[in-house]
PDB file as gemmi writes it, atoms N, CA and C in Angstrom:
CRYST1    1.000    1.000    1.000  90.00  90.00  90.00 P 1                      
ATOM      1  N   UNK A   1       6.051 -12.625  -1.638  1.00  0.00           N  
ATOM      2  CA  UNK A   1       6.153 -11.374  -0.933  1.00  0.00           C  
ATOM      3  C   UNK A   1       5.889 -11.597   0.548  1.00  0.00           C  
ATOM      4  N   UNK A   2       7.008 -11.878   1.487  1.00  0.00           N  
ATOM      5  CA  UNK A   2       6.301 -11.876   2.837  1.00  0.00           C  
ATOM      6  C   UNK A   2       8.133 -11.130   3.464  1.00  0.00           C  
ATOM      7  N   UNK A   3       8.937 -10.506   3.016  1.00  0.00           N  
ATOM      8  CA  UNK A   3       9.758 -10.188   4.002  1.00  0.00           C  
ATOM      9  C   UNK A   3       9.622  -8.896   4.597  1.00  0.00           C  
ATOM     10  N   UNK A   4       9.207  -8.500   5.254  1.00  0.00           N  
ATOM     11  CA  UNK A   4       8.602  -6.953   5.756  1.00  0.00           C  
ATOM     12  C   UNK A   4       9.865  -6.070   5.733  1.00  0.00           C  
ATOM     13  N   UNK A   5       9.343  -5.227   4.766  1.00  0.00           N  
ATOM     14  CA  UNK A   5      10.605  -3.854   4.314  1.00  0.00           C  
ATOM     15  C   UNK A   5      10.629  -2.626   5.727  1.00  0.00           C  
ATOM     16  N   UNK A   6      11.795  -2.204   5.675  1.00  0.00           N  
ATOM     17  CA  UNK A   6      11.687  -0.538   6.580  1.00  0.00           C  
ATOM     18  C   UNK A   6      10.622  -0.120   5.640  1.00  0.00           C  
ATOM     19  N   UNK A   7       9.877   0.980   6.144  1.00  0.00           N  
ATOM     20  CA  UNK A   7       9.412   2.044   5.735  1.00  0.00           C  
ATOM     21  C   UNK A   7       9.361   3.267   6.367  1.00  0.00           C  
ATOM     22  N   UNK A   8       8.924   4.828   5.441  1.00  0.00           N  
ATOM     23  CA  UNK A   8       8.705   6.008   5.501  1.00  0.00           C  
ATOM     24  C   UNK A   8       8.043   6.285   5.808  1.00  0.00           C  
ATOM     25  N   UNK A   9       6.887   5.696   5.740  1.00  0.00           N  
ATOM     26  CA  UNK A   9       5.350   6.686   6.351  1.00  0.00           C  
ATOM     27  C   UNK A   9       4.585   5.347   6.152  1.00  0.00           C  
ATOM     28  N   UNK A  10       3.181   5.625   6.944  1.00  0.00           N  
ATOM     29  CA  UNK A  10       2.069   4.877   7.303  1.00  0.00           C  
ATOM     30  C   UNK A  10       0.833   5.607   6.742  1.00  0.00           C  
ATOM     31  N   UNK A  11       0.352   4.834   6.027  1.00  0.00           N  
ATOM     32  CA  UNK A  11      -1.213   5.021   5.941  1.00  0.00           C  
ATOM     33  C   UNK A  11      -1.743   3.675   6.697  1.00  0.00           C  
ATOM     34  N   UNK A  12      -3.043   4.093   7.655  1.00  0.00           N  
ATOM     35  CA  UNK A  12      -4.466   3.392   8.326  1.00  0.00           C  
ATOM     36  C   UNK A  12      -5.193   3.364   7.591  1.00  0.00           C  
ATOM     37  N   UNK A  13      -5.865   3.039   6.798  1.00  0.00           N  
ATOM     38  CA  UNK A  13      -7.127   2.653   5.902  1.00  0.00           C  
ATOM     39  C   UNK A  13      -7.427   1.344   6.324  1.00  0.00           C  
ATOM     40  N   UNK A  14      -7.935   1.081   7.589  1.00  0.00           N  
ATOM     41  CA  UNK A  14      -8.604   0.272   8.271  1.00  0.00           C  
ATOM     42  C   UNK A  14      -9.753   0.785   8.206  1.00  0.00           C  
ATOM     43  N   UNK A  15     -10.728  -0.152   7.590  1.00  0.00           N  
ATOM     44  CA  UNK A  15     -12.744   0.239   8.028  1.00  0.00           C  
ATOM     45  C   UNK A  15     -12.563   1.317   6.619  1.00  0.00           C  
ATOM     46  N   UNK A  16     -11.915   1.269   5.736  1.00  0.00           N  
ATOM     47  CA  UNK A  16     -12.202   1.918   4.182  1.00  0.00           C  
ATOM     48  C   UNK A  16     -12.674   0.836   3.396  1.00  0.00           C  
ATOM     49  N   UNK A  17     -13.540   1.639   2.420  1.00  0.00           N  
ATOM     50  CA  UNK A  17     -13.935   0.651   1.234  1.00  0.00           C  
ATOM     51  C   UNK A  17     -13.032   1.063  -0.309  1.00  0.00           C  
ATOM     52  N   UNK A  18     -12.875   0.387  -1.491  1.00  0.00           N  
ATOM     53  CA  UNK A  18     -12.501   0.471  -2.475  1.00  0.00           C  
ATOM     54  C   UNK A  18     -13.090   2.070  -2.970  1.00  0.00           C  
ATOM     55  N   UNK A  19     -13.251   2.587  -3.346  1.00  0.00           N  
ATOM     56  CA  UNK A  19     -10.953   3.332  -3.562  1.00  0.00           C  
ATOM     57  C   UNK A  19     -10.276   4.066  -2.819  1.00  0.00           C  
ATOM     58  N   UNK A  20     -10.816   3.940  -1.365  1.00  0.00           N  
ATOM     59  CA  UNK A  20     -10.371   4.889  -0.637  1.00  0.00           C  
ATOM     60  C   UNK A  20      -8.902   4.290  -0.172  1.00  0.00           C  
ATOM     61  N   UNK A  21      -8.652   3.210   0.041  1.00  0.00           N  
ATOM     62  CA  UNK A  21      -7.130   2.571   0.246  1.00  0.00           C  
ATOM     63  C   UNK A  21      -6.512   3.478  -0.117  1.00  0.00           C  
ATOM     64  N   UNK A  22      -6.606   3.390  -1.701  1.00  0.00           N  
ATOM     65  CA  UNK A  22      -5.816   3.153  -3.051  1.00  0.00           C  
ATOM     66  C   UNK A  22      -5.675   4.951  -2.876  1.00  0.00           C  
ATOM     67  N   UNK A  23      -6.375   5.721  -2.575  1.00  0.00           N  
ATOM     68  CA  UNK A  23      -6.665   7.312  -2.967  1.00  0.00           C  
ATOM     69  C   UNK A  23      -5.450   7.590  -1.855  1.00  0.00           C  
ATOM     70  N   UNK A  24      -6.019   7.230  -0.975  1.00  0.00           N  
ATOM     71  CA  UNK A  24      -4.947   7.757   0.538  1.00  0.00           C  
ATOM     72  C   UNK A  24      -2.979   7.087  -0.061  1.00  0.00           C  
ATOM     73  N   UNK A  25      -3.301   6.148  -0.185  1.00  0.00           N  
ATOM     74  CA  UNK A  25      -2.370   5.590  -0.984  1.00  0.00           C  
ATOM     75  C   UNK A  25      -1.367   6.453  -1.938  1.00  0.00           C  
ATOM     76  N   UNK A  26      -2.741   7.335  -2.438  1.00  0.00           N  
ATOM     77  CA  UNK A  26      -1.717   8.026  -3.803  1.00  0.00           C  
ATOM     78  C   UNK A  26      -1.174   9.378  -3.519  1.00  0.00           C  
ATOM     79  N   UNK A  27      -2.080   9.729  -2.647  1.00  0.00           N  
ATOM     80  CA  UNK A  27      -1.977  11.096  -1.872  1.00  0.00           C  
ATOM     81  C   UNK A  27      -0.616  10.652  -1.061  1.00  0.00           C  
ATOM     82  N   UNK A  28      -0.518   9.899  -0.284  1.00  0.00           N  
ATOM     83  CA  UNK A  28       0.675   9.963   0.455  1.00  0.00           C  
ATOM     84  C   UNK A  28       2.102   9.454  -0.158  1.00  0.00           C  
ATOM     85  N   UNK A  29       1.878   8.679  -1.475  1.00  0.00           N  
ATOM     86  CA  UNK A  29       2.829   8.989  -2.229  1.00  0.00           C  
ATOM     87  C   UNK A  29       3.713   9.591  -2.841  1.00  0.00           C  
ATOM     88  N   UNK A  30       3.088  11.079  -3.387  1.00  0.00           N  
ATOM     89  CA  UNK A  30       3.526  12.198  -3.677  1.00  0.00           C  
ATOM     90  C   UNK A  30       4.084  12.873  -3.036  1.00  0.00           C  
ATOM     91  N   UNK A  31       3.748  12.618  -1.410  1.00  0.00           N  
ATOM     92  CA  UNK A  31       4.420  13.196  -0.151  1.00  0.00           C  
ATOM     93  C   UNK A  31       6.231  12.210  -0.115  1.00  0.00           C  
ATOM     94  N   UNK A  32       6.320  11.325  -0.703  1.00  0.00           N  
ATOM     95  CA  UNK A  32       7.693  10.918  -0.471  1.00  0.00           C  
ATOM     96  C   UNK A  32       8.414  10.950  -1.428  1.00  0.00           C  
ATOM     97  N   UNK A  33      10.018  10.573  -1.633  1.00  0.00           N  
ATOM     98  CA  UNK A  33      10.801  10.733  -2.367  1.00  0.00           C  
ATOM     99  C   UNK A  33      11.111   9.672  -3.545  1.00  0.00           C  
ATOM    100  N   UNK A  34      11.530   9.585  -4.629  1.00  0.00           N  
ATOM    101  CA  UNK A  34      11.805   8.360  -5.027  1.00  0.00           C  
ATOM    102  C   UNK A  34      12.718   7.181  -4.268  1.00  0.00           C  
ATOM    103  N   UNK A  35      11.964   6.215  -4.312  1.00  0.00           N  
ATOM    104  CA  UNK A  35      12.818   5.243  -3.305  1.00  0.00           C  
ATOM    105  C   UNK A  35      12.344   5.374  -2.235  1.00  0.00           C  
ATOM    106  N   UNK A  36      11.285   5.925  -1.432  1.00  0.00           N  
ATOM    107  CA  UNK A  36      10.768   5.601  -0.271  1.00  0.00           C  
ATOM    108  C   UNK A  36      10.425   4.398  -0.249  1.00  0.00           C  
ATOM    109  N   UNK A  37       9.635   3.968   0.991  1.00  0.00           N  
ATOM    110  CA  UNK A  37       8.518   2.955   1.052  1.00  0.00           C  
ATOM    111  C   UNK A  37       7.408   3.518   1.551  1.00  0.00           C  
ATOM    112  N   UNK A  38       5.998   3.081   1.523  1.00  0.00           N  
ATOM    113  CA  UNK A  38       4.743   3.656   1.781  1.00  0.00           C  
ATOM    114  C   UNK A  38       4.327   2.151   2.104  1.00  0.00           C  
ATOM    115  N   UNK A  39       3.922   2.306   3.941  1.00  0.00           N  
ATOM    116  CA  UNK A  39       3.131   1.147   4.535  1.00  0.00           C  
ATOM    117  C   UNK A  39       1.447   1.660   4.533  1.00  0.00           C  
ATOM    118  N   UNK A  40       1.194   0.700   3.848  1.00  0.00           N  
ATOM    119  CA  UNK A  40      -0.695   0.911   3.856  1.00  0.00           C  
ATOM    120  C   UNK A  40      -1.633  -0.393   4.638  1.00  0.00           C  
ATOM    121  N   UNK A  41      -1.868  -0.160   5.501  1.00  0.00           N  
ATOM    122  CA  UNK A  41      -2.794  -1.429   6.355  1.00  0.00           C  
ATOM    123  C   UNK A  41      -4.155  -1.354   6.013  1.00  0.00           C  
ATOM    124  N   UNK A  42      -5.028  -1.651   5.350  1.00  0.00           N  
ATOM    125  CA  UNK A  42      -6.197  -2.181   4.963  1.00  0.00           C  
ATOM    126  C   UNK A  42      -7.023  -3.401   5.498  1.00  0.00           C  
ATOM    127  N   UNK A  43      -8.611  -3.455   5.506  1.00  0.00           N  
ATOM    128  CA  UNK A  43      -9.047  -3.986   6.343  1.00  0.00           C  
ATOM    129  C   UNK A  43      -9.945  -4.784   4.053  1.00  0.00           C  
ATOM    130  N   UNK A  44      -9.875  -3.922   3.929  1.00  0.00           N  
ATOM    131  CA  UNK A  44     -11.033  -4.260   2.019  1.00  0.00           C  
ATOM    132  C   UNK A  44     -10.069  -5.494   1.548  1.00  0.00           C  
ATOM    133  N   UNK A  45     -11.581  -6.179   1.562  1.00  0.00           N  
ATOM    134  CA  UNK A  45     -11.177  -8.130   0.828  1.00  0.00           C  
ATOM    135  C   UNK A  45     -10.668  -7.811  -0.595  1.00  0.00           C  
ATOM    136  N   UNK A  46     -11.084  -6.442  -0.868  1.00  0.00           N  
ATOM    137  CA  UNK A  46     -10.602  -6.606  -2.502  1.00  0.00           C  
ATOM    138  C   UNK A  46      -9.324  -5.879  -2.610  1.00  0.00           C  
ATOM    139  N   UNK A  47      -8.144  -5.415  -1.480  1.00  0.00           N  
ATOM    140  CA  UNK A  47      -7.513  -4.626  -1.457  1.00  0.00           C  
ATOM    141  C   UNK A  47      -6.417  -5.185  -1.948  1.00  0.00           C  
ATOM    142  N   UNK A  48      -6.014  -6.390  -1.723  1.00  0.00           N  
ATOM    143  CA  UNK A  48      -4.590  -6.848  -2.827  1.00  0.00           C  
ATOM    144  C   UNK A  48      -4.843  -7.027  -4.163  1.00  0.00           C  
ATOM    145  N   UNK A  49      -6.272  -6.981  -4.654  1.00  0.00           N  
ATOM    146  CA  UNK A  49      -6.279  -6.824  -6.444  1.00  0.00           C  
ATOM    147  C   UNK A  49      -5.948  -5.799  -6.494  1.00  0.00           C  
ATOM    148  N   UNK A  50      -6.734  -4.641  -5.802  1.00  0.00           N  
ATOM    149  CA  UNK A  50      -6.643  -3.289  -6.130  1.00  0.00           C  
ATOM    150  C   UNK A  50      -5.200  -2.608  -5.836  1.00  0.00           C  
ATOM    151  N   UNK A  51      -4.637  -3.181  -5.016  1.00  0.00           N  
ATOM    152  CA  UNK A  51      -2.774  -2.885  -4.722  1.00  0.00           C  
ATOM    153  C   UNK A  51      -2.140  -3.486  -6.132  1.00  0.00           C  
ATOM    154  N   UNK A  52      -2.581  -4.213  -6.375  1.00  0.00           N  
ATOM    155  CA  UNK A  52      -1.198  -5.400  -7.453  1.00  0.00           C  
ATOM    156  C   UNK A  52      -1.374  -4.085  -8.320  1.00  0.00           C  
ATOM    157  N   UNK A  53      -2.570  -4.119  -9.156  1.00  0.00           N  
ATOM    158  CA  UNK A  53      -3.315  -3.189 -10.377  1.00  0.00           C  
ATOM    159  C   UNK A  53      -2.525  -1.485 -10.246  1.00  0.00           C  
ATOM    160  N   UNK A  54      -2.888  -1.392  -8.816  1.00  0.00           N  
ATOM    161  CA  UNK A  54      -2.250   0.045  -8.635  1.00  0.00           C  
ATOM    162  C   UNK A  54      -0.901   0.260  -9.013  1.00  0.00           C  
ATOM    163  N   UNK A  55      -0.048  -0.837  -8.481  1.00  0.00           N  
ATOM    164  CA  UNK A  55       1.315  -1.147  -8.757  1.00  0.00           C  
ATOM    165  C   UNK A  55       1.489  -0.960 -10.070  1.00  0.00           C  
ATOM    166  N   UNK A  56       1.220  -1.587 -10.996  1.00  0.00           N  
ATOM    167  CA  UNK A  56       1.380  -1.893 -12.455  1.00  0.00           C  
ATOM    168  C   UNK A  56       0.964  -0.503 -13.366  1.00  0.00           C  
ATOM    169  N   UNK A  57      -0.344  -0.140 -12.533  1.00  0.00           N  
ATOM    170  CA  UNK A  57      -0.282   0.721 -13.851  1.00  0.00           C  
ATOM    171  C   UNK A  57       0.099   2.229 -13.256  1.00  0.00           C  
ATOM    172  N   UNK A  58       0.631   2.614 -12.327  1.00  0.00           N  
ATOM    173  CA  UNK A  58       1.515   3.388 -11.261  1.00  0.00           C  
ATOM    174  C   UNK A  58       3.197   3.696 -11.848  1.00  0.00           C  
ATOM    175  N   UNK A  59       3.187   2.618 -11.774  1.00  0.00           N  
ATOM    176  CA  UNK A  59       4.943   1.955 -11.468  1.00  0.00           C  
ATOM    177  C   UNK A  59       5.542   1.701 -10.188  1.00  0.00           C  
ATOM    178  N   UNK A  60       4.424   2.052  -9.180  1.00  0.00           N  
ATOM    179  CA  UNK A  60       5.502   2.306  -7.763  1.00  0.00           C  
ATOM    180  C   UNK A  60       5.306   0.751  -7.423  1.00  0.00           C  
ATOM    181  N   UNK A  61       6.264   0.380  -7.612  1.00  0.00           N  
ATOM    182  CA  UNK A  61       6.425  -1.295  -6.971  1.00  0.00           C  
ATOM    183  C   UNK A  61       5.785  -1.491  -5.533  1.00  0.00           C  
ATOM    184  N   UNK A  62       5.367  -2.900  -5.812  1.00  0.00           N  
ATOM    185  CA  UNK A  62       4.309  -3.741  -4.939  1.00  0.00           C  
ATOM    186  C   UNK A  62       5.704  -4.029  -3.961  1.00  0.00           C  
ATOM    187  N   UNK A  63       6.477  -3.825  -2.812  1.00  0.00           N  
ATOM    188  CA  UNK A  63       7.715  -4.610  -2.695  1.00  0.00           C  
ATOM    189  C   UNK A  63       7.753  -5.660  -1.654  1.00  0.00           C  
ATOM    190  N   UNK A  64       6.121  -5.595  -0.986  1.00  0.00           N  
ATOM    191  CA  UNK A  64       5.873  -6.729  -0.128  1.00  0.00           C  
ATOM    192  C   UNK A  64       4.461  -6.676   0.449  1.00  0.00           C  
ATOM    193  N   UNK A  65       3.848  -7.693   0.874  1.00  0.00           N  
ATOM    194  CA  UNK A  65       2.669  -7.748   1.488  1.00  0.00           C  
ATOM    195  C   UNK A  65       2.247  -9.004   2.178  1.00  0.00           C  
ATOM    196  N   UNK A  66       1.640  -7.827   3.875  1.00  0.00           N  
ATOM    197  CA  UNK A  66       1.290  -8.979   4.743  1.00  0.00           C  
ATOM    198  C   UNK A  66       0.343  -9.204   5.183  1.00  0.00           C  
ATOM    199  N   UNK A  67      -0.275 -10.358   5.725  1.00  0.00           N  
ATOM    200  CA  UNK A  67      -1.560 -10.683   6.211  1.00  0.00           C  
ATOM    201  C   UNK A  67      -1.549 -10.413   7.413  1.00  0.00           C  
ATOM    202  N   UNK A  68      -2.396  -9.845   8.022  1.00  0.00           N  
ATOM    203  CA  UNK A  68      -2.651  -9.614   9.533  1.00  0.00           C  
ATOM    204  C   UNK A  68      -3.654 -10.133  10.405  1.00  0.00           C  
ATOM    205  N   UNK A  69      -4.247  -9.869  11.151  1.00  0.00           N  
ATOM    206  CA  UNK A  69      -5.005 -10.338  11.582  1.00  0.00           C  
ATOM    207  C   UNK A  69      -6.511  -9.802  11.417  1.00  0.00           C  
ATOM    208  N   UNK A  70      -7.422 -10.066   9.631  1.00  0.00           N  
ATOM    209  CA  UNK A  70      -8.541  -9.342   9.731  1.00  0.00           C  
ATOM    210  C   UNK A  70      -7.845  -8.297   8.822  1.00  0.00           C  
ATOM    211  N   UNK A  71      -6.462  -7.410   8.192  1.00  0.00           N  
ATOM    212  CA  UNK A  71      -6.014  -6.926   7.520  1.00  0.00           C  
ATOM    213  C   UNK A  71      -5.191  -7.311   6.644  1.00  0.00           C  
ATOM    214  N   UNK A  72      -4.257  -6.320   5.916  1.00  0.00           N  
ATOM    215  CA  UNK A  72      -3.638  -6.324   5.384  1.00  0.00           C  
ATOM    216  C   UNK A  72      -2.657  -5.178   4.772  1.00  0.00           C  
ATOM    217  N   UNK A  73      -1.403  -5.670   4.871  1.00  0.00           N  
ATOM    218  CA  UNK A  73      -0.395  -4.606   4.948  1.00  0.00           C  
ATOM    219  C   UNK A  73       0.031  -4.883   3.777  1.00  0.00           C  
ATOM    220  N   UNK A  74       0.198  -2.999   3.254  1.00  0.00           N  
ATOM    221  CA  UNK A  74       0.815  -3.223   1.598  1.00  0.00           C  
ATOM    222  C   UNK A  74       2.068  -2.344   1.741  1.00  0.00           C  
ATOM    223  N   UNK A  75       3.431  -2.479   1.576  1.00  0.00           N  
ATOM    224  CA  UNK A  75       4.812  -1.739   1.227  1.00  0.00           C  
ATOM    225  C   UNK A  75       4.983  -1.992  -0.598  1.00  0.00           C  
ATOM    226  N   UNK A  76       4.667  -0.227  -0.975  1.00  0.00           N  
ATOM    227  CA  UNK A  76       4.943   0.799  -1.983  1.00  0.00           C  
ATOM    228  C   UNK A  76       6.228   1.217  -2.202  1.00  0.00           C  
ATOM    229  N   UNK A  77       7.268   0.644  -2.870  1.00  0.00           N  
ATOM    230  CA  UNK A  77       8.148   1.856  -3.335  1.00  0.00           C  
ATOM    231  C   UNK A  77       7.720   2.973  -4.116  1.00  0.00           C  
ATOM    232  N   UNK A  78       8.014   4.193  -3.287  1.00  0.00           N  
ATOM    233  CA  UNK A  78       7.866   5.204  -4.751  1.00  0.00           C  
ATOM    234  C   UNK A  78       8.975   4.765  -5.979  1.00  0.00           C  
ATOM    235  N   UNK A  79       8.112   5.006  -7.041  1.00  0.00           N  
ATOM    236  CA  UNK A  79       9.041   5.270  -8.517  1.00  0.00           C  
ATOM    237  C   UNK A  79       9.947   6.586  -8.360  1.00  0.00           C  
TER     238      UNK A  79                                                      
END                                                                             
């Protein structure tokens, strides 16, 4: 996973702890259409378990993720 997708909307969950990513995450999900993308930047060491997991038991596909500097960027397709 490293080719960076367009996306629809942005979530900041920089300086959040576990589950707040993942919550903002789900909340702004519902706000898009099927087939969006949802960019989430996270700063939480545990935030790509908690992305993969979300993915799976969600359905909204994991469709890429990047390392930043000190973060980390997650692109969501909605289901």
């Amino acid at each position: 996973m490293s080719d960076t997708p367009t996306y629809d909307k942005e979530v900041d969950a920089r300086g959040l702890n576990c589950p707040l990513p993942i919550l903002r995450a789900k909340k702004a999900l519902a706000d898009l259409q099927s087939g969006q993308v949802l960019k989430v930047i996270s700063t939480d060491p545990g935030s790509e378990r908690d992305f993969r997991a979300f993915s799976r038991q969600t359905g909204n596909e994991l469709v890429a993720m990047d390392t930043l500097d000190r973060s980390w960027a997650f692109y969501l397709k909605r289901r």
